[in-house]
Each structure stands twice: as C-alpha cells, then as structure tokens.
Residue, then its C-alpha position, 0 to 999 in steps of 0.5 A: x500500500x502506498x503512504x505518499x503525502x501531498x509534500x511526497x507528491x509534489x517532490x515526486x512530480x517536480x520537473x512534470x508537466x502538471x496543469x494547474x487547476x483551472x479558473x472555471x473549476x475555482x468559479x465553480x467551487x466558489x459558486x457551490x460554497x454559497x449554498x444559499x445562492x447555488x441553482x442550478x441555473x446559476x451553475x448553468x450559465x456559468x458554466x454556458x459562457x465557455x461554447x468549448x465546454x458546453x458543447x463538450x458536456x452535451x455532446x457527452x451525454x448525449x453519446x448512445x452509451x448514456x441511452x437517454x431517449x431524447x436528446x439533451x439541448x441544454x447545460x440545465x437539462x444535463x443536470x437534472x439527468x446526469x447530475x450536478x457533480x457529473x457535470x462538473x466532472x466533466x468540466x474537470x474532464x474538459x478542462x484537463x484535456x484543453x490542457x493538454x492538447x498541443x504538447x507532444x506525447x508518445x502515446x495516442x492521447x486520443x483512445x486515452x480520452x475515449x477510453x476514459x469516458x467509456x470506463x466513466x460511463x460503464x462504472x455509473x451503470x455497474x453501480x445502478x445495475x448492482x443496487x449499489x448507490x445506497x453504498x457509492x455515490x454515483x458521482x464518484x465511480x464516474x470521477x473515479x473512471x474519468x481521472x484514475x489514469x491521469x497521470x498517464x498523459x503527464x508521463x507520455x509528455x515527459x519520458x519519449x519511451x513511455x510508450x515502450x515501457x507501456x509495451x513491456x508493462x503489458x507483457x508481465x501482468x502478474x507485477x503491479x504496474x505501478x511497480x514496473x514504471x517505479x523501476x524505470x522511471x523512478x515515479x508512476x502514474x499513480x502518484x502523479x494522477x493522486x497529486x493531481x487530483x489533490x490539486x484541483x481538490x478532489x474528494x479524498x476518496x477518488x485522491x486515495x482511490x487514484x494512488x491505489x488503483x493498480x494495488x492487486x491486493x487491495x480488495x483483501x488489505x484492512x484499513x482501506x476504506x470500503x468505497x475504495x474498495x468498491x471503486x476499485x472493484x468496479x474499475x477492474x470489471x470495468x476495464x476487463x469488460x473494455x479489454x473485451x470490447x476493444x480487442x476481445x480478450x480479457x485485461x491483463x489484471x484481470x485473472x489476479x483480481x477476478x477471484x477478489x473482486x467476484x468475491x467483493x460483490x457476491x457474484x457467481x461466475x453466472x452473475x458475473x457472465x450476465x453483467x458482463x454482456x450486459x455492459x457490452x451491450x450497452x458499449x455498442x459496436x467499437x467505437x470512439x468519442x472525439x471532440 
C-alpha cells in the first residue's frame, strides 16, 4: 500500500508537466460554497459562457452509451439527468484535456480520452445495475473512471519511451504496474494522477482511490476504506469488460483480481457472465468519442 503525502507528491512530480487547476473549476467551487445562492441555473450559465465546454458536456451525454431517449439541448437539462457533480466532472474532464492538447506525447492521447469516458460511463451503470448507490455515490465511480489514469498523459509528455515501457508493462501482468514504471522511471502514474487530483481538490476518496488503483491486493488489505474498495472493484470489471470490447480478450489484471473482486460483490461466475454482456451491450459496436 502506498503512504505518499501531498509534500511526497509534489517532490515526486517536480520537473512534470502538471496543469494547474483551472479558473472555471475555482468559479465553480466558489459558486457551490454559497449554498444559499447555488441553482442550478446559476451553475448553468456559468458554466454556458465557455461554447468549448458546453458543447463538450452535451455532446457527452448525449453519446448512445448514456441511452437517454431524447436528446439533451441544454447545460440545465444535463443536470437534472446526469447530475450536478457529473457535470462538473466533466468540466474537470474538459478542462484537463484543453490542457493538454498541443504538447507532444508518445502515446495516442486520443483512445486515452475515449477510453476514459467509456470506463466513466460503464462504472455509473455497474453501480445502478448492482443496487449499489445506497453504498457509492454515483458521482464518484464516474470521477473515479474519468481521472484514475491521469497521470498517464503527464508521463507520455515527459519520458519519449513511455510508450515502450507501456509495451513491456503489458507483457508481465502478474507485477503491479505501478511497480514496473517505479523501476524505470523512478515515479508512476499513480502518484502523479493522486497529486493531481489533490490539486484541483478532489474528494479524498477518488485522491486515495487514484494512488491505489493498480494495488492487486487491495480488495483483501484492512484499513482501506470500503468505497475504495468498491471503486476499485468496479474499475477492474470495468476495464476487463473494455479489454473485451476493444480487442476481445480479457485485461491483463484481470485473472489476479477476478477471484477478489467476484468475491467483493457476491457474484457467481453466472452473475458475473450476465453483467458482463450486459455492459457490452450497452458499449455498442467499437467505437470512439472525439471532440
């Protein structure tokens, strides 16, 4: 388990190119601490005065994954069906690529920002489909399945063979990644993502989830709290039912956590067949969301 504190954090990232956090996002903060004077619409045209991100949001949410049977016109109506927080964690989401768009990267940045809006969207609906928001807010396994990669993009712009060590990261799945970069690169994604999301202040729960989310086993370690847990047990069905989807086979984490995480939900391997095809139903044939 890592024990990394913000200070920690930010000696590891020093040199790295981490965005800071925007002013739209601060704007938002502020507007949602004055809860007297928070609506909706309030935070609707706030967020209406940037087209870039309007158009972002609604284009998101009206993408087929999210099945709403009419289309959505307006940051308002956004809201009310996906929810105020998703919302803004798709303005994070906005924000953070316009931060990186332009910057040389040796990975393609592209499939990373589909791919995570896809995990986003996947880990919302495994949550309703497992009766578990009573236990999880909804919000967080969408933050959780936007951002827990984060330092991904930050890395690929910093090292010139990221992509190599991805390559030789995926040939030996019985190590942590996290691990394996540590060894090459002397810092990980995971730690780079956890400071991230601490500065542009995240909750603390998708904070810690980030740093620990390729821990194999974290399910099975006392003392982590159960919604991270949940998070990460999500996130590794999640990615196993994109691996499938993408290229038909199974992730390469999964068979070192499938046990542990069929186990976390009380799921038989019948139950576990049934969501599956269920989210890939639901995925739709291969596609990708660009903007």
């Amino acid at each position: 388990m890592f024990n990394v504190t913000e200070e920690k954090a930010k000696d590891v990232v020093k040199g790295l190119m981490v965005p800071p956090q925007p002013e739209v996002l601060l704007k938002i903060q502020q507007l949602r601490q004055n809860e007297k004077d928070f609506s909706v619409k309030k935070l609707a045209d706030l967020i209406s005065t940037d087209v870039g991100i309007s158009a972002f949001v609604l284009k998101t949410i009206n993408s087929p994954i999210y099945g709403f049977n009419k289309t959505v016109v307006d940051i308002v109506q956004a809201a009310m069906l996906l929810g105020v927080d998703n919302v803004v964690n798709l303005v994070a989401f906005y924000e953070y690529r316009q931060a990186m768009l332009g910057k040389p990267s040796c990975i393609s940045m592209e499939r990373y920002w589909d791919t995570s809006l896809d995990i986003a969207a996947l880990m919302s609906l495994t949550v309703e489909r497992l009766n578990m928001l009573s236990r999880l807010p909804k919000e967080y396994a969408y933050s959780a399945g936007l951002f827990h990669n984060c330092g991904l993009p930050v890395l690929s712009m910093h090292f010139n063979d990221y992509q190599e060590i991805l390559r030789r990261i995926n040939e030996y799945a019985d190590h942590e990644f996290t691990e394996l970069e540590d060894d090459s690169l002397n810092t990980n994604h995971a730690i780079v993502g956890y400071f991230v999301a601490r500065s542009w202040h995240f909750p603390e729960i998708i904070c810690q989830f980030i740093l620990m989310h390729h821990e194999h086993d974290l399910l099975t370690q006392t003392g982590i709290d159960p919604q991270i847990k949940d998070l990460f047990a999500l996130l590794k069905i999640c990615d196993n039912v994109m691996s499938k989807h993408r290229r038909q086979t199974e992730d390469n984490e999964w068979s070192l956590v499938q046990e542990a995480v069929l186990s976390h939900f009380v799921l038989s391997d019948d139950d576990y067949q049934d969501l599956e095809s269920f989210l890939l139903d639901e995925l739709g044939p291969v596609r990708g969301i660009t903007f």
